[in-house]
PAVEX-741372 format. One record per residue: z, x, y of N, C-alpha, C in turn; residue in three letters. Coordinates in steps of 0.02 Angstrom, whole numbers, plus 50000, padded with zeros to 5 digits. Each point is the difference from the previous one (the first is absolute). Layout:
BEGIN
ZXYZXYZXYALA...
This chain:
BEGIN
497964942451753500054995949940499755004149940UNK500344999849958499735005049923499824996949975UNK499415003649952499424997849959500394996649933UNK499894993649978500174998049922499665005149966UNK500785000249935500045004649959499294997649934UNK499665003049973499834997549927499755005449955UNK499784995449931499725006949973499695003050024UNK499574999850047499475005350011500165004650063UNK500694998850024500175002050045499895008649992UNK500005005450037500125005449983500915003949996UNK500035004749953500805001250004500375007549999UNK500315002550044500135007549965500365000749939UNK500045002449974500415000349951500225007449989UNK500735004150041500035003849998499285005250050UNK499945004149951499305005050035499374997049975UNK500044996149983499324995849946499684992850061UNK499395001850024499804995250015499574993749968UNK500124994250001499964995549937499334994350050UNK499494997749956499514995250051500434994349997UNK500264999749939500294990349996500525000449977UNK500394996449966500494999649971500354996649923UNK499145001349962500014998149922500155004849955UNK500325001549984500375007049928499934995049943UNK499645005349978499875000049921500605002549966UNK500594995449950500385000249985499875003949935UNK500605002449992499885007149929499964994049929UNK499575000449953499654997849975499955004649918UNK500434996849960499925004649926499604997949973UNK499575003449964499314996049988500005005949930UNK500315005849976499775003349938499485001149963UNK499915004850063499055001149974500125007050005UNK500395005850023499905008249998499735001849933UNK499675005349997499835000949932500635006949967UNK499575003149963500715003549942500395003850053UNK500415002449993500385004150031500524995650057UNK499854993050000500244997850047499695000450077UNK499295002449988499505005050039499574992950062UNK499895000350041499804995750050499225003849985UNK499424995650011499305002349985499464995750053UNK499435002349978499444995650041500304992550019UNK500004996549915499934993550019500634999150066UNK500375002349989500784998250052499775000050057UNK499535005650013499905000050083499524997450011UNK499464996849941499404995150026500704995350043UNK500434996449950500324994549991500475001550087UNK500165004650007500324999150072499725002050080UNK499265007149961499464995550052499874995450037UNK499664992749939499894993050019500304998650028UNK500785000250004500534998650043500235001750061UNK499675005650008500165004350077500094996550046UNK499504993050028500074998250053500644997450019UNK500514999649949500984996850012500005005250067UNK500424993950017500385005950074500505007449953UNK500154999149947500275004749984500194999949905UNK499815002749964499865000849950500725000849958UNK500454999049996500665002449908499724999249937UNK499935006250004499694998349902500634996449977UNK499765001149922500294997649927500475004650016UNK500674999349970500595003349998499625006249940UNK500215004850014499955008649979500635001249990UNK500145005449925500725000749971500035006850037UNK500655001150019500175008250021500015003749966UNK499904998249922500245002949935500014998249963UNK499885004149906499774996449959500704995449967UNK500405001550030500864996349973499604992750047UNK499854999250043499834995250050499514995249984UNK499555000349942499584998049996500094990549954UNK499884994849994500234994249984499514995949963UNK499445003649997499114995049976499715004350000UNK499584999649930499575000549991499225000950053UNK499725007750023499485001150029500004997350083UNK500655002850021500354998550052499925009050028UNK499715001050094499985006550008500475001550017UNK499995007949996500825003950023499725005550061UNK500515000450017499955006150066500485008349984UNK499785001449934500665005349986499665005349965UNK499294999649996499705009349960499474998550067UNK499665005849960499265000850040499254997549992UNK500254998249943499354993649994499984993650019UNK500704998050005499974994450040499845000150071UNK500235007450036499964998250085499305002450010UNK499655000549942499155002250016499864996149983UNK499854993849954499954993349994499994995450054UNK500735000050025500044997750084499745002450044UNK499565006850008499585001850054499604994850004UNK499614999349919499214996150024500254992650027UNK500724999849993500164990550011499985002250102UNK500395003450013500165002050073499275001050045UNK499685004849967499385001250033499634993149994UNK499884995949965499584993949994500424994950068UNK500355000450000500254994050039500015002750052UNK500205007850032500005004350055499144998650047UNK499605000749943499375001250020499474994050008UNK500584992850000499614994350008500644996350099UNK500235006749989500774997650084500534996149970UNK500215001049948500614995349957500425004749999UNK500504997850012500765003449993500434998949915UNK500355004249994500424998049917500465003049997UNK500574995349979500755003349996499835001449923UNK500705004249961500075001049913500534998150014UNK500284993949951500554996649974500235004149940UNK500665002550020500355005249934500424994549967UNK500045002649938500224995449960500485002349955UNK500514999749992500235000949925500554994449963UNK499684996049935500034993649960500564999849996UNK500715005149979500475001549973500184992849941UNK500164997650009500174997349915499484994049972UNK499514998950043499554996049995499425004749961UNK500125002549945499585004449967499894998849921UNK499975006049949500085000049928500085005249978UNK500395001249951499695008649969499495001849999UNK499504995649974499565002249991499435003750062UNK500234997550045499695003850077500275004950032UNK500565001849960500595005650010499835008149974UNK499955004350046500075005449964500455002749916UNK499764999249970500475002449936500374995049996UNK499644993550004500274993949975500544998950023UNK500435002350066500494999450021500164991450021UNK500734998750005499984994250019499935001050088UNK499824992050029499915000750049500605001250052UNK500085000950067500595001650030500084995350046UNK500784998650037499974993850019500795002950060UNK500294996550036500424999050021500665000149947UNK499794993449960500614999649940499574999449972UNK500444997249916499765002549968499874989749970UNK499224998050026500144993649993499464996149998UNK499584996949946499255000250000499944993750023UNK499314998950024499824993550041499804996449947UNK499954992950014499634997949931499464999750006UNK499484997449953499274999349998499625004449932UNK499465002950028499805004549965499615006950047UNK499835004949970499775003950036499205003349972UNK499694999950078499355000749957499625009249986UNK499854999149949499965005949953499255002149981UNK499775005149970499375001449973499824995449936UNK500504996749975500064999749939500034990950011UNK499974995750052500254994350018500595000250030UNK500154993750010500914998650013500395002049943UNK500575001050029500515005249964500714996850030UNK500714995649976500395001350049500375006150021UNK500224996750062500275007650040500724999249972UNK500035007549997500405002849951500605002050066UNK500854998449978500415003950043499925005650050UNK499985004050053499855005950032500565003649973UNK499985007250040500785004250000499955001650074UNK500654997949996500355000750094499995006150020UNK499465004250050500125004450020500465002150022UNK500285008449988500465004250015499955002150068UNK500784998450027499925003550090499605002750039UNK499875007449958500005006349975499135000550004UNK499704995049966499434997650003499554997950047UNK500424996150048499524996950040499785005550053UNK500295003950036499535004050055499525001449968UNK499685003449923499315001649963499704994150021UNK500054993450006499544995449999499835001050072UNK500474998150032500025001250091499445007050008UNK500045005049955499515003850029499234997949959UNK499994997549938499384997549990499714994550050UNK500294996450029499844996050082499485006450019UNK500385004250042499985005950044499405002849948UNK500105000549973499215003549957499564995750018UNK499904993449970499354995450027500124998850060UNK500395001350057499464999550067499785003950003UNK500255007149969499315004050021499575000749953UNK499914998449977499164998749937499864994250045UNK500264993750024499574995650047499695003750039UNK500335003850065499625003050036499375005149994UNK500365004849943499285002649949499314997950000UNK500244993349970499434994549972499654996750057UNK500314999150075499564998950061500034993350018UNK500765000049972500284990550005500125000250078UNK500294996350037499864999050079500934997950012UNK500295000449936500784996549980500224997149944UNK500404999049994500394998849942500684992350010UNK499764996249932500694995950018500404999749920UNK500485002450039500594997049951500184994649974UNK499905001049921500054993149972500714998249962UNK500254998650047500844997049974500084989150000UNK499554999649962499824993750010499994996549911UNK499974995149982499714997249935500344999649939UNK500515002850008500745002649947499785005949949UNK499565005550045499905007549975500535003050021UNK500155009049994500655002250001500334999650077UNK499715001350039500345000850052500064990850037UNK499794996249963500274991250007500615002049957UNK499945001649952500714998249952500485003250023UNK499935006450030500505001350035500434997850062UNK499574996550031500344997250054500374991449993UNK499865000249915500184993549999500464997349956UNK500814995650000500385003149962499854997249944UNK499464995349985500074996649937499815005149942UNK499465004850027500135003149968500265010649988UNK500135000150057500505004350042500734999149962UNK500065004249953500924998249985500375006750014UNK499625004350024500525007749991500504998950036UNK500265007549987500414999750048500365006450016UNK499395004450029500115006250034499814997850043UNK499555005350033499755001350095499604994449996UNK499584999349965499354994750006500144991749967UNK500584998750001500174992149956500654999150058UNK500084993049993500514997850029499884996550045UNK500155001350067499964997550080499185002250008UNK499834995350042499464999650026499535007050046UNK500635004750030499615004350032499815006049923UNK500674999449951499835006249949499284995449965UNK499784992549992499375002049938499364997250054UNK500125001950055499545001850036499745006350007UNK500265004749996500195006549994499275004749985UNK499874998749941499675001049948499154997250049UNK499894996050038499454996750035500055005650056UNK500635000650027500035004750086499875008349974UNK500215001949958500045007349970498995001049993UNK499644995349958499344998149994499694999250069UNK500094995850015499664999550085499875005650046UNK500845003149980499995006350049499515008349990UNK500034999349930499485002449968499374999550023UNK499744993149973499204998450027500165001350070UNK500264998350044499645002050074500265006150027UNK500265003349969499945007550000499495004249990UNK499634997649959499045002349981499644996350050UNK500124993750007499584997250033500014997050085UNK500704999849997500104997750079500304992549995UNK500304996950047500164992149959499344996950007UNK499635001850065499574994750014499325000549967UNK500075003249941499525000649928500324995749940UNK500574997650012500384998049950500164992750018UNK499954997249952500144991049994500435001249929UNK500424992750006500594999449945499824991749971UNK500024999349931499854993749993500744995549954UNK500104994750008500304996049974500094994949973UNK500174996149943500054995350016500664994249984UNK500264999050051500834998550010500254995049954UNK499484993549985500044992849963499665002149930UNK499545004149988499744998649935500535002149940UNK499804995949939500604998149952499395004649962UNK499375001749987499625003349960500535004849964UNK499855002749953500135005349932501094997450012UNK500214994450027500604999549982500485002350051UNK499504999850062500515003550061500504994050041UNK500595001250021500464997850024500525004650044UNK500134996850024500695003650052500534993450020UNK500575003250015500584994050017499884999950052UNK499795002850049499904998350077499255002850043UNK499744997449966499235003250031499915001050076UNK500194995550030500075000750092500295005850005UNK500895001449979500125006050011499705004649995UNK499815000749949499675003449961499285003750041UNK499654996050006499325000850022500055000350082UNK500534998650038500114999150052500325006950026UNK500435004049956500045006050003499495005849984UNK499504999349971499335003549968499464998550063UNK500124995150034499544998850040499995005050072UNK500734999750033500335001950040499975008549978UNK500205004349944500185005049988499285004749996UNK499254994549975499525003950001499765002950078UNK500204995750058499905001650077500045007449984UNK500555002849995500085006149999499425005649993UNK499504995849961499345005249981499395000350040UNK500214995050051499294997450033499274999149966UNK500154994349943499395001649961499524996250035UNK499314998849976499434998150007500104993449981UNK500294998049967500024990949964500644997949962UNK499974996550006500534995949923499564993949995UNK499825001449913499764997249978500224990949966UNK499944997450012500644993449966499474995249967UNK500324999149934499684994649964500514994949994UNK499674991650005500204995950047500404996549925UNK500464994950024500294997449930499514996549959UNK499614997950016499374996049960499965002249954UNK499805009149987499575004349950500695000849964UNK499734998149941500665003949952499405005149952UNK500005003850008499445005149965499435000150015UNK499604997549941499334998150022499694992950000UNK500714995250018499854993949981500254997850077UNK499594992850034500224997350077500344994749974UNK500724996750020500304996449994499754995250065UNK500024992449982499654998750072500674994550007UNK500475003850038500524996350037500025005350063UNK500634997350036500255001050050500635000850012UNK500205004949919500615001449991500345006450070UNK500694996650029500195004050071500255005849958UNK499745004349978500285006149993499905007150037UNK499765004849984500225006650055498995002350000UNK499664997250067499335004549994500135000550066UNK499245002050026499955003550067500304998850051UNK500194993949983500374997850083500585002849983UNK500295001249952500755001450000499955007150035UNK499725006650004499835006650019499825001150047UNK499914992350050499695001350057500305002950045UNK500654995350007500475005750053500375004349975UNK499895003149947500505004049938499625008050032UNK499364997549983499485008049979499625000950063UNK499865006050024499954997750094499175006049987UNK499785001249918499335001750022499364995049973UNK499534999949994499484995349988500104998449896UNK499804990550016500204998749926499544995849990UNK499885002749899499384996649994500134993649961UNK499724996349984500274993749952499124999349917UNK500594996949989499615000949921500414992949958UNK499334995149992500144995549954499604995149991UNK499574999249963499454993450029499675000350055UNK499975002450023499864996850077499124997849983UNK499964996250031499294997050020499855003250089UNK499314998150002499745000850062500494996650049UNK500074992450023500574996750008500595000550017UNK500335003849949500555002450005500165006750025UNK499565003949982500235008450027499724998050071UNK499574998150022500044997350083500694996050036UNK500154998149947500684995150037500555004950006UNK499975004549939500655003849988499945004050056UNK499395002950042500175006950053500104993950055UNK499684995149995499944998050066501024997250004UNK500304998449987500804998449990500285004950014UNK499595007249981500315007450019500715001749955UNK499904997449932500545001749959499525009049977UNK499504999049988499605006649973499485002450043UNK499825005949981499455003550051499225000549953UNK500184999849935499375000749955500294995349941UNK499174998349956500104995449954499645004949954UNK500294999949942499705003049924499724994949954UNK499675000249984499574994649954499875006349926UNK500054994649953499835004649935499334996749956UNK500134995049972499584995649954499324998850034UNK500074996950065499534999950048499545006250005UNK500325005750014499795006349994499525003949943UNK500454995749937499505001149916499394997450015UNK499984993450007499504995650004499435002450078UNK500165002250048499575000250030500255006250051UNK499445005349973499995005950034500085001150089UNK499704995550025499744999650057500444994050043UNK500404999249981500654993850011500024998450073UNK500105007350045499934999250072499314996350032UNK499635001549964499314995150037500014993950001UNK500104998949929499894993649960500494996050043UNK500745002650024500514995450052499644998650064UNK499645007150008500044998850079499504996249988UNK499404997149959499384994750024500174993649948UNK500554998549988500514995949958499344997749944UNK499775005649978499504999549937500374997949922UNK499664998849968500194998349930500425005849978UNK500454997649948500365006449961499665000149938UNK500045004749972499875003049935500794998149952UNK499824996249927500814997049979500035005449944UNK500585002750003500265005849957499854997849939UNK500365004249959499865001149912500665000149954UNK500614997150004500575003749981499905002849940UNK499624998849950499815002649950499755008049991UNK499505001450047499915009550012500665001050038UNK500474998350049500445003650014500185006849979UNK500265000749930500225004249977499735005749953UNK499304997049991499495003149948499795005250018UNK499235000849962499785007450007499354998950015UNK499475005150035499405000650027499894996050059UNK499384998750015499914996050078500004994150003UNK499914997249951500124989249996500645000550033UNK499904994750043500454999950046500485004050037UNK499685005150010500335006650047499475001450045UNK499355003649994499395000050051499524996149997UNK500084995049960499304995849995500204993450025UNK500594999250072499984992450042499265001150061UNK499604997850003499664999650044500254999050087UNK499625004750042500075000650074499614993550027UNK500004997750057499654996050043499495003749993UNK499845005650034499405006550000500265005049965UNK499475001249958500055007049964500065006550037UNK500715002049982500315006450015499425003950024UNK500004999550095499395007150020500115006949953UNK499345001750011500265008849994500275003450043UNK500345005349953499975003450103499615004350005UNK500115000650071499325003750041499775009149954UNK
């Protein structure tokens, strides 16, 4: 008879042995200091956190074309992947594991975050609405320019550059962030996908652009260092597709090929950084279950409650928690002795210094180490 599944179950993940099965979901919080530079406070801040079964930072740009906010870190000189030492060694040296989430915004940007004020780059040529946030305040987002053919392998190798500055930096893996309606979402999606060379059109060409990337990262790294994230239902920064099942149902199936470490899935609930609280049937973990045949994580709300229900149904193998995670460093304890939570801040979210970034209080104050 086999043991019921739960959080605290233990899990392989790939070559990574995991105690439980709580991931700390990647988490933008815009605190790097100049340079785009990762520093002390970052790795106090993911320290505290170590005890997650497995750590995804904040999405990291591959490049300064990549970059979308304001005091957001990057993985693309050498001050950043020495920045990320002291984050790697802090969490290394408390038994915490940490993937780097690569990132690049593509039209979800501004000039003004642009090298030489360039406009931002995009699939087409087709701006989301809203506004975009800037040094300067909100700003709206301004049209992109539709990258050239010709163009995209340079990006494909800025990928291939930050895994290896991840590995550099003493990350344990890397996940691909094709999720949230950043560039490699917009590409796979036709709403706003209009080309129509190699990478636009049919479903296998503006996938393309995700498999060319993938193959990349686990070429540095191996698949089973590599996780892919998505998310199939969210309408965030204006995303759409005419057939998302197809769609996502072919992306699901085609990543096998890499034998990665995870697929990451954010559930229809989350449309950004906001929980919709229905029970709209659209495309999350269960849809990937019999699609994607390596271990999958889920990401959306979840409560204590629920990420127990979700492994125990066996749609997922791990639960990511984010907000939960802000608010209370030590999250795995606090479940396993169903202790009080610590209630977030949405207000520091996005700010600057330690109000509400290292100053949520532990059950017990963070031992030293030995």
């Amino acid at each position: 008879m086999s043991t019921p599944v739960d959080l605290f179950s233990p899990f392989q993940l790939g070559s990574l042995s995991l105690p439980h099965r709580m991931v700390m979901a990647p988490l933008t919080r815009m605190r790097a200091g100049e340079g785009n530079v990762p520093g002390p406070l970052n790795a106090t801040y993911y320290e505290q956190r170590s005890s997650a079964a497995l750590i995804i930072t904040e999405a990291t740009q591959i490049s300064p074309q990549g970059v979308g906010y304001p005091n957001t870190p990057g993985i693309h000189s050498a001050e950043q992947v020495e920045g990320w030492k002291l984050v790697t060694k802090a969490v290394h040296d408390r038994g915490g594991r940490i993937f780097l989430q690569l990132w690049h915004v593509g039209r979800v940007s501004h000039p003004s975050l642009q090298p030489g004020g360039a406009l931002p780059v995009a699939p087409s040529a087709i701006a989301p609405t809203g506004m975009a946030a800037t040094y300067e305040g909100e700003q709206p987002f301004v049209t992109p320019r539709a990258l050239e053919t010709e163009e995209i392998p340079a990006i494909v190798e800025d990928y291939r550059r930050a895994a290896e500055n991840a590995k550099a930096a003493g990350f344990d893996g890397v996940e691909i962030h094709s999720a949230n309606g950043y560039l490699l979402d917009e590409f796979l999606q036709d709403g706003s996908n209009k080309r129509i060379d190699r990478y636009g059109g049919s479903i296998e060409n503006r996938a393309r652009f995700l498999m060319e990337v993938t193959d990349a990262v686990t070429d540095i790294w191996g698949g089973d260092r590599v996780g892919v994230r998505l998310s199939p239902s969210s309408t965030f920064m204006d995303m759409q597709d005419s057939n998302p099942e197809a769609l996502f149902g072919y992306v699901g199936n085609a990543l096998n090929d890499f034998n990665l470490a995870y697929l990451h899935v954010v559930e229809p609930r989350i449309k950004g950084d906001t929980t919709i609280e229905d029970d709209t049937p659209e495309i999350g973990v269960k849809f990937f279950r019999p699609i994607f045949k390596n271990p999958l994580i889920t990401a959306g709300g979840y409560k204590r409650e629920s990420g127990q229900a979700v492994l125990a149904s066996g749609d997922a193998d791990l639960v990511a928690y984010g907000r939960m995670f802000i608010a209370n460093p030590d999250l795995p304890e606090r479940f396993q002795h169903e202790t009080e939570l610590n209630k977030y801040d949405r207000s520091t979210f996005y700010t600057q210094g330690e109000r509400g970034y290292i100053d949520y209080p532990f059950l017990e104050k963070l031992p030293k180490l030995a």
